[in-house]
N, C-alpha and C positions, 0 to 999 in steps of 0.2 A: 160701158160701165166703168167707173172710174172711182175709186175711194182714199179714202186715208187712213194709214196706218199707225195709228199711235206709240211711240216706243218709248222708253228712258234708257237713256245708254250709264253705264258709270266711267268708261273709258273712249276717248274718242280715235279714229281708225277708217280706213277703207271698208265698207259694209257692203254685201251683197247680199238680196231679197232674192230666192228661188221659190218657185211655186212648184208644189208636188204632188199626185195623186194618192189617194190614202194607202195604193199599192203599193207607194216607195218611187212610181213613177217618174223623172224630173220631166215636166210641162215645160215650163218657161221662169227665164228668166225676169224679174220683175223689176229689178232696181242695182245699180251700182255707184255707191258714191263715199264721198269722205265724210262724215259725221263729227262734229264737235263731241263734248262729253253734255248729258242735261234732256229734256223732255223733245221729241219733235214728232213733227206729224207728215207721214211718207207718201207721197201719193202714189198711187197703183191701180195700173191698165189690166183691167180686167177683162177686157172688151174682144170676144170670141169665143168664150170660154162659155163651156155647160156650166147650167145651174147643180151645185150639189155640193159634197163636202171634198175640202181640199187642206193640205195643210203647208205653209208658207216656215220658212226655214232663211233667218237671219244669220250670217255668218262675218266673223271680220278675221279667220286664220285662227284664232288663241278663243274664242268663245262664240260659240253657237246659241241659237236659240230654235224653239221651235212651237208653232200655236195651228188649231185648227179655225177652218174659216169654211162659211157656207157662203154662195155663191145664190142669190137668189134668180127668180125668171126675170 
């Protein structure tokens, strides 16, 4: 399974995508990279993981973000 993550950054930065169980759990790591400033689309290995709700967590140090995401069969 394999998707894309749409984001708009306003500051550009080292980002890192962690994937987490709605527990607070950290799963895996999905993404590490330097990002310009402006709209992109992230792609993400989803491939192993149970179907269900999960929530993904964008960090670059000075600003976080955070969204839920379902995981279908």
């Amino acid at each position: 399974r394999k998707t894309l993550l749409p984001v708009s950054l306003k500051q550009q930065g080292s980002y890192t995508i962690t994937l987490y169980s709605l527990q607070g759990n950290k799963i895996k790591e999905l993404f590490t990279s330097e990002l310009s400033e402006g709209d992109h689309k992230i792609p993400l290995d989803l491939m192993g993981l149970s179907a269900g709700m999960y929530i993904v967590k964008m960090n670059n140090g000075s600003v976080s973000r955070e969204r839920a995401i379902m995981i279908g069969k």
